[in-house]
N, C-alpha and C positions, 0 to 999 in steps of 0.2 A: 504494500500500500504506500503512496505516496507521501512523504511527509505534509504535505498541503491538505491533504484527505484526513487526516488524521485529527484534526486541530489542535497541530503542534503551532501556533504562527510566532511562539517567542524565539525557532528555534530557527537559525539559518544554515544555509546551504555550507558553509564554513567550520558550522561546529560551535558559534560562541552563541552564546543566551543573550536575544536582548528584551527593555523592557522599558518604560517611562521615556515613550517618546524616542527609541531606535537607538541610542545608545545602550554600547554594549556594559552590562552588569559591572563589570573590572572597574569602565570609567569612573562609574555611579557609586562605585565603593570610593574611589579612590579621590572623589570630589567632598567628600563626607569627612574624611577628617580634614582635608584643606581648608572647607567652612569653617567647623570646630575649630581649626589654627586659628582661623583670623579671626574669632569670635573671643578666644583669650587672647589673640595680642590687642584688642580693643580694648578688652576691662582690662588688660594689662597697664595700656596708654593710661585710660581714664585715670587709671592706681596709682599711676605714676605722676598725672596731671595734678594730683591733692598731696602728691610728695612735693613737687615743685614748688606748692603757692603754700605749702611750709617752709618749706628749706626756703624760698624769698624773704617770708618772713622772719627765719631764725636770723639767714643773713643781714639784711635790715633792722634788727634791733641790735645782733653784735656788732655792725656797723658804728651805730648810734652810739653803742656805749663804748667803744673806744676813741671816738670821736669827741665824747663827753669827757672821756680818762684823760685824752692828750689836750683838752683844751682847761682842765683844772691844771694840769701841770703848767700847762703853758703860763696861767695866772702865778701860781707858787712861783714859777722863775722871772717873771717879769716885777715881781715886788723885791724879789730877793734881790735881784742886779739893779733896779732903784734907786733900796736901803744902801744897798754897799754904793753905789754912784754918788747921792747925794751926803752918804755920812748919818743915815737916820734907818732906826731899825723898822722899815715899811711890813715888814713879814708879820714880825713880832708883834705890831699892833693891830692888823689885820686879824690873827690872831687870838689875841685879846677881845676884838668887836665880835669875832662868833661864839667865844663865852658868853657872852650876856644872852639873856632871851632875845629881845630882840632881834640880834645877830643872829641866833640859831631860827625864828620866825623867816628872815628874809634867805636863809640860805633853803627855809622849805618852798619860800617863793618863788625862790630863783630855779630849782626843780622843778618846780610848777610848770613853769615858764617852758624848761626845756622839753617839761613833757608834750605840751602842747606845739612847740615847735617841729617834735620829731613824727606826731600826730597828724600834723598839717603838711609836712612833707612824705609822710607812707601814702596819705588820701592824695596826695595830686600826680602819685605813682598807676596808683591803681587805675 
């Protein structure tokens, strides 16, 4: 009997099985984990896209705060080479002014300050 009589129609004259539209079985396997691939390196991306816009922001705050760190020192040396310039201890009473309340209030202010500073510069990043 002929294979056509038969109602074999997945099977052709070659020997391979086909099915969903004439491609043969092998391809149809073989297109299924390719999907699958590119279906994790998506959520992979995506995973890695919520890594990035952390790691921006760890970078940008330890940015900031060495930025912060190098710019207190820079203050500490600019009063120290003054003092010794002028003959008068600039440091030392600098000093003295963040003992008092006061001083220790305006050095919260002046944080303040930077925190909003470094705030208004991540938002006009984004």
């Amino acid at each position: 009997m002929p294979r056509d009589q038969r109602g074999d129609d997945h099977a052709t004259g070659d020997g391979s099985a086909r099915g969903n539209g004439g491609q043969p079985q092998n391809e149809q396997s073989a297109q299924q984990p390719a999907q699958q691939n590119q279906q994790r390196q998506s959520q992979h991306a995506q995973a890695q896209g919520g890594r990035r816009q952390g790691s921006g922001l760890r970078n940008y705050l330890a940015t900031t705060a060495v930025r912060f760190g190098l710019a207190m020192i820079g203050v500490v040396l600019l009063l120290f080479s003054l003092g010794q310039a002028f003959g008068a201890d600039l440091l030392g009473a600098f000093a003295d002014a963040l003992s008092t309340q006061t001083g220790q209030w305006l050095v919260v202010a002046l944080f303040a300050l930077f925190l909003i500073g470094a705030a208004e510069r991540g938002l006009s990043y984004s």
